[in-house]
C-alpha positions as CSV (number, residue, x, y, z in Angstrom):
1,X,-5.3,192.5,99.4
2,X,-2.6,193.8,97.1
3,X,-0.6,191.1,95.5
4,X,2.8,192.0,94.1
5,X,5.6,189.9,92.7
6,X,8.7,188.6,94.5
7,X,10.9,191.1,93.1
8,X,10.6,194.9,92.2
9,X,11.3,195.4,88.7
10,X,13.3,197.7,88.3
11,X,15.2,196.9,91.1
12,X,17.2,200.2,91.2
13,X,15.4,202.3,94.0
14,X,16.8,205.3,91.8
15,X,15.2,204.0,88.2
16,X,12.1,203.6,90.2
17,X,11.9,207.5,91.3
18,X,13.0,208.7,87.9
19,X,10.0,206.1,86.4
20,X,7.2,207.9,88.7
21,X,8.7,211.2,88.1
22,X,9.0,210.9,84.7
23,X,5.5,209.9,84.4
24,X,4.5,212.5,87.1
25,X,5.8,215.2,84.5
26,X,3.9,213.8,81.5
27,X,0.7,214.0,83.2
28,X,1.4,217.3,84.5
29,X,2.2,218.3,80.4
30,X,-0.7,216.2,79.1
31,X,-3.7,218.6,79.6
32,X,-1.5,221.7,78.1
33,X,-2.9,221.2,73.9
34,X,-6.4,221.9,76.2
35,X,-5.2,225.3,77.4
36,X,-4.1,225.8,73.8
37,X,-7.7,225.1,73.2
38,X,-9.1,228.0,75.1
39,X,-7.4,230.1,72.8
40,X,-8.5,229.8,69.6
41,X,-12.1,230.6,68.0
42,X,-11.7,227.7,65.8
43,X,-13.6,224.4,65.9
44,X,-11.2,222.4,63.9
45,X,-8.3,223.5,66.5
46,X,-10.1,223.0,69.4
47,X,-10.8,219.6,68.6
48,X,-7.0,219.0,66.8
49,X,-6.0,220.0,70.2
50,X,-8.6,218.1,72.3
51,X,-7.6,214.5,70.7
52,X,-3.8,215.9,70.6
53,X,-4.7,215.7,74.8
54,X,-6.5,212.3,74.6
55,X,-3.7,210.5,72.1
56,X,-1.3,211.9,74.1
57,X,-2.6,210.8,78.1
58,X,-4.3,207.5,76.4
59,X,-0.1,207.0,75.4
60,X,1.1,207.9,79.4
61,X,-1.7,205.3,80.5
62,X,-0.3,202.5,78.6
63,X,3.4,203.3,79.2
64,X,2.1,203.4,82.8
65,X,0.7,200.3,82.4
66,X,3.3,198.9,80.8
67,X,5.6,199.3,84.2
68,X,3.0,198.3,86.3
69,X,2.2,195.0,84.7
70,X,6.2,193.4,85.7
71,X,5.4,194.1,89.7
72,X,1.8,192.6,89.9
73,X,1.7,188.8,90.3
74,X,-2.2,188.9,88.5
75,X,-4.3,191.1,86.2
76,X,-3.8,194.5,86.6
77,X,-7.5,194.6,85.7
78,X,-10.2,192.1,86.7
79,X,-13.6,191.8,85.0
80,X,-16.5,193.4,86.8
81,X,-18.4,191.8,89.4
82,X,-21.9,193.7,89.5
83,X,-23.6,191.4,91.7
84,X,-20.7,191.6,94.5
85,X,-23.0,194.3,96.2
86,X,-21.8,194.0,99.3
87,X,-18.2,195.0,97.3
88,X,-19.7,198.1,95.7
89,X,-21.7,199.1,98.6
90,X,-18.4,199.4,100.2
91,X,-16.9,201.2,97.8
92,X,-19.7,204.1,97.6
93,X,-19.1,204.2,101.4
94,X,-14.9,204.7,100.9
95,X,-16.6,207.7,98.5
96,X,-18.7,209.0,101.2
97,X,-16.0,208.5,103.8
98,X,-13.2,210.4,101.1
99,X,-16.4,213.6,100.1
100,X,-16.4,213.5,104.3
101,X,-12.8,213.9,104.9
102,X,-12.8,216.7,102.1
103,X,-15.5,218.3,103.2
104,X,-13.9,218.6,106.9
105,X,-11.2,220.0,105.6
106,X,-12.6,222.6,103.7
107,X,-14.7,223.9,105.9
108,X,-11.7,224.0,108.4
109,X,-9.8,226.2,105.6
110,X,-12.8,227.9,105.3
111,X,-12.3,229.0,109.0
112,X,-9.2,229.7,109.1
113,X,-8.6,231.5,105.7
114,X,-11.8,232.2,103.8
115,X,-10.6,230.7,100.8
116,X,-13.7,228.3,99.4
117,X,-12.0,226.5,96.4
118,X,-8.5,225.3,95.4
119,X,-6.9,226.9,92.7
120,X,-7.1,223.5,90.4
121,X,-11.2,223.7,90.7
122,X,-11.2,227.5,90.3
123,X,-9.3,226.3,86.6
124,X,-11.4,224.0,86.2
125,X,-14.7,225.7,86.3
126,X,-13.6,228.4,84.0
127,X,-12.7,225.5,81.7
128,X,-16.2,224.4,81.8
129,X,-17.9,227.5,82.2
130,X,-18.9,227.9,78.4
131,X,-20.7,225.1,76.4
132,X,-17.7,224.4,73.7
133,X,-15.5,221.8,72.4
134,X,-13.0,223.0,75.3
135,X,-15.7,222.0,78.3
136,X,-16.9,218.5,76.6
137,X,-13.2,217.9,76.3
138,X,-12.6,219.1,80.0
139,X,-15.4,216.6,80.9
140,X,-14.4,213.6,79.1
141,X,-10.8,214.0,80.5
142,X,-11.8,214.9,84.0
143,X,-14.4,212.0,84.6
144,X,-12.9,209.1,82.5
145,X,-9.2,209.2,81.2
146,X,-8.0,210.8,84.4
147,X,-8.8,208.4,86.4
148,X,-7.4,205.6,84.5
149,X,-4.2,207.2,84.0
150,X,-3.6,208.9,87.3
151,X,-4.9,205.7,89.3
152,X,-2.5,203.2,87.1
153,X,0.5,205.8,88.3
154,X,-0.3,207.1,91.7
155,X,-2.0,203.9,92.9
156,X,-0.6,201.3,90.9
157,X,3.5,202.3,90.5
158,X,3.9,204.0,93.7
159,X,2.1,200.9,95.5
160,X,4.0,198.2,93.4
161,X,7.5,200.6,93.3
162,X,7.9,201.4,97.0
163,X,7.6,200.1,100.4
164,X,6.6,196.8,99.9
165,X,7.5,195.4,102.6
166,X,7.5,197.7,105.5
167,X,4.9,199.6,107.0
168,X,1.6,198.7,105.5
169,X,0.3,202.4,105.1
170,X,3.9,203.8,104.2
171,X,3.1,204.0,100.2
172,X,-0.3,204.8,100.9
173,X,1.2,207.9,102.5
174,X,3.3,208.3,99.7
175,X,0.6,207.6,97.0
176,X,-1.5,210.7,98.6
177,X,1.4,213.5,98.9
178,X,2.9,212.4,95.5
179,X,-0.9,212.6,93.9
180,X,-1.7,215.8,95.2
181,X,1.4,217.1,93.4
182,X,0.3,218.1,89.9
183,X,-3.4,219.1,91.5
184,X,-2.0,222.2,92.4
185,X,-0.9,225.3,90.7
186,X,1.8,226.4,93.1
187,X,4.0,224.8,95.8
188,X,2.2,225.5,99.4
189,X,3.2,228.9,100.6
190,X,0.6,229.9,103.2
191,X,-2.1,228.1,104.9
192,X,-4.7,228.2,102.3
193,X,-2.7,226.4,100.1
194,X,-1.5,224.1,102.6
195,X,-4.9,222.8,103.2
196,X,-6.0,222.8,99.5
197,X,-2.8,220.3,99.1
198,X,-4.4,218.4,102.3
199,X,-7.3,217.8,100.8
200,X,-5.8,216.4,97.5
201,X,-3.2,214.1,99.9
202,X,-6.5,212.9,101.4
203,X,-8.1,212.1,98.4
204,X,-5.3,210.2,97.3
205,X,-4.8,208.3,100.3
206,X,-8.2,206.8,100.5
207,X,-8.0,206.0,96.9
208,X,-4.9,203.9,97.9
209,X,-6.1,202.5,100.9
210,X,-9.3,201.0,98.4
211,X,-6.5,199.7,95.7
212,X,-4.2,198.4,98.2
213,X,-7.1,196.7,100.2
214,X,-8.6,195.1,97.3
215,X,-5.7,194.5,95.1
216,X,-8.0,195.6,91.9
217,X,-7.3,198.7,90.6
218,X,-10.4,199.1,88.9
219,X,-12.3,200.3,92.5
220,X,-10.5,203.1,93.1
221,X,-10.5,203.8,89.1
222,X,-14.2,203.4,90.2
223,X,-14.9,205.8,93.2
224,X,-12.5,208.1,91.5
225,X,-14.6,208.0,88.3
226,X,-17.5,208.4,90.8
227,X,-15.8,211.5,92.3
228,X,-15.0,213.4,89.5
229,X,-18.0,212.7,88.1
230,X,-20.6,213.9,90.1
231,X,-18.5,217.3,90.6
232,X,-18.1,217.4,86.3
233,X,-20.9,216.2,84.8
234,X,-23.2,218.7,86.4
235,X,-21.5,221.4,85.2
236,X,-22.0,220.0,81.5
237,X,-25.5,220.0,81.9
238,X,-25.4,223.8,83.4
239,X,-23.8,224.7,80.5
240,X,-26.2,222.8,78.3
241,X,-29.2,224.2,79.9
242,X,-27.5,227.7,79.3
243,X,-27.0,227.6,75.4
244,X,-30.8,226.1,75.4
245,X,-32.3,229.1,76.7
């Protein structure tokens, strides 16, 4: 279970919020030197911009981290137990139950709207659609620093920040609707998008559940690694395969 100090720090309910949404924006900005990226033929930019993006999300992580560490009683991270199977066989079946929950919902969007993909995928596959500095970057970001950084701020803050000591799903809640935030391009309009955002909320919700159930951030840094992996690293070798032949 999640174990958090006696006291909030800070204790301002109002320097909490501008914390997390000061964060929020900087991981919204962070990936931008990658889009820069795209735009250039030249090698030596495309990687000046690449570890511009790393530097710059590695630096959100440990000013994340930073906040986190004054509202957890323990280690914000624990070493790795690889012969707890019984712990990581539960944690590939919180994956299968969040790929389920997904899955659900977008074949219910695919029902009702047609749409197959959010918008954020649809960016992200024509990020990684050509073997380049760009894609490796896109890969390396997607499957390993993002889910450091976005699971120290969306699990661990908003956990640690708010609600406490009410409801015990309330910040789980929160955790889901604030994480699906910066996944999308636009502000839900229409049902489509509505559902896209859904899915994210959903995502980040189980993710929660797993951190706040455990009280280790490192599983749901886990099945979130997990996730975005197995939807990234196939594309890499795609790509690969491509510039083979």
């Amino acid at each position: 279970m999640l174990e958090t100090t006696n006291e909030v720090r800070p204790k301002s309910l109002i320097l909490r919020i501008i914390n997390v949404a000061f964060v929020l924006v900087l991981v919204v900005v962070a990936p931008v030197p990658l889009l820069f990226a795209t735009k250039t033929d030249s090698i030596f930019l495309q990687i000046l911009c690449a570890a511009t993006m790393f530097l710059f999300y590695i630096g959100i992580g440990f000013y994340a981290y930073r906040l986190l560490r004054k509202n957890v009683s323990g280690p914000v991270f624990t070493k790795p137990n690889i012969r707890n199977w019984r712990g990581l066989w539960w944690l590939v079946g919180m994956w299968f139950v969040m790929i389920a929950i997904e899955m659900i919902l977008a074949q219910l969007r695919l029902q009702l709207t047609g749409v197959t993909t959010t918008e954020n995928q649809e960016a992200i596959n024509e990020l990684t659609s050509n073997l380049n500095v760009t894609m490796v970057a896109m890969v390396i970001y997607g499957t390993f620093l993002a889910p450091v950084v976005e699971e120290l701020v969306f699990r661990g803050l908003i956990l640690n920040y708010f609600f406490r000591k009410s409801w015990w799903w309330a910040n789980i809640i929160l955790s889901g609707v604030v994480f699906a935030l910066p996944h999308m391009d636009t502000i839900p309009t229409n049902l489509a998008d509505t559902l896209s955002y859904v899915i994210y909320a959903s995502m980040g919700m189980v993710l929660a559940y797993i951190y706040k159930k455990t009280g280790d951030l490192k599983n749901s840094i886990a099945v979130h690694m997990l996730n975005n992996g197995i939807t990234m690293i196939p594309l890499l070798v795609v790509a690969i395969m491509n510039a083979i032949q």
